[in-house]
N, C-alpha and C positions, 0 to 999 in steps of 0.2 A: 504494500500500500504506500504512496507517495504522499507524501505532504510539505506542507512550507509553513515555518514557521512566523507568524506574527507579531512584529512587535518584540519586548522583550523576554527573556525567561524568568521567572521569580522563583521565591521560595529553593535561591539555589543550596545543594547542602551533597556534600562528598561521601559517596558511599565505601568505594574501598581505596585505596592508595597504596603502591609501593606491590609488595613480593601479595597482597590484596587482589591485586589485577591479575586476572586469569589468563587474560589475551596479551599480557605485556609483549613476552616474544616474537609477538605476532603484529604488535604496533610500532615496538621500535625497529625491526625490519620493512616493514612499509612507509611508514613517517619518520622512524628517525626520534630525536627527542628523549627526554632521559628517564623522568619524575611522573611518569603516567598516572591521572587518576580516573576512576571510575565518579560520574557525577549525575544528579538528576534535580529535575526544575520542574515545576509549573509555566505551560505556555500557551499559547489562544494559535491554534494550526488551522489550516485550509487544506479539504482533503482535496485529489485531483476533481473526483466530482462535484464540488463548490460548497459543501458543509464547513462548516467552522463552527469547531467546537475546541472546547478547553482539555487540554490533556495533561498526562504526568510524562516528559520527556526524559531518555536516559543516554546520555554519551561520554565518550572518552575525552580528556584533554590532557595537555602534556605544554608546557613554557614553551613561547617558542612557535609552537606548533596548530594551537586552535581547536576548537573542537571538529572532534572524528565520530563517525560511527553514530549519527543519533538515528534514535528510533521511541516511535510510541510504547511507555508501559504498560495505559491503560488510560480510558477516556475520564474525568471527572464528569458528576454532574453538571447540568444546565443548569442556566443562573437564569 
């Protein structure tokens, strides 16, 4: 499923960090980068078919580097 994120992310809070990150091996051979964490936010996404709705998002970042790897965890409720 494709989406675009709106606007900012909130409620950001770092789930794992360090020897935590499963896919480390796997990031710093494709990105590069040192300090990998596992992170997840609150964000207001646009699915390809034109819903927008509010979700819990989760991706990798690393200094440097930016965030990688985002994907939906799970939709929140409508406001």
């Amino acid at each position: 499923m494709h989406f675009e994120v709106l606007g900012e992310i909130e409620n950001i809070v770092v789930i794992a960090e360090g020897g935590g990150v499963r896919i480390q091996r796997f990031l710093r051979k494709m990105y590069g980068g040192r300090r990998w964490r596992k992170m997840k936010g609150d964000a207001v996404v646009r699915f390809d078919d034109g819903r927008i709705r509010r979700a819990e998002v989760h991706w990798y970042e690393a200094h440097g580097i930016g965030r990688k790897g985002l994907k939906i965890s799970r939709l929140l409720a409508e406001e």
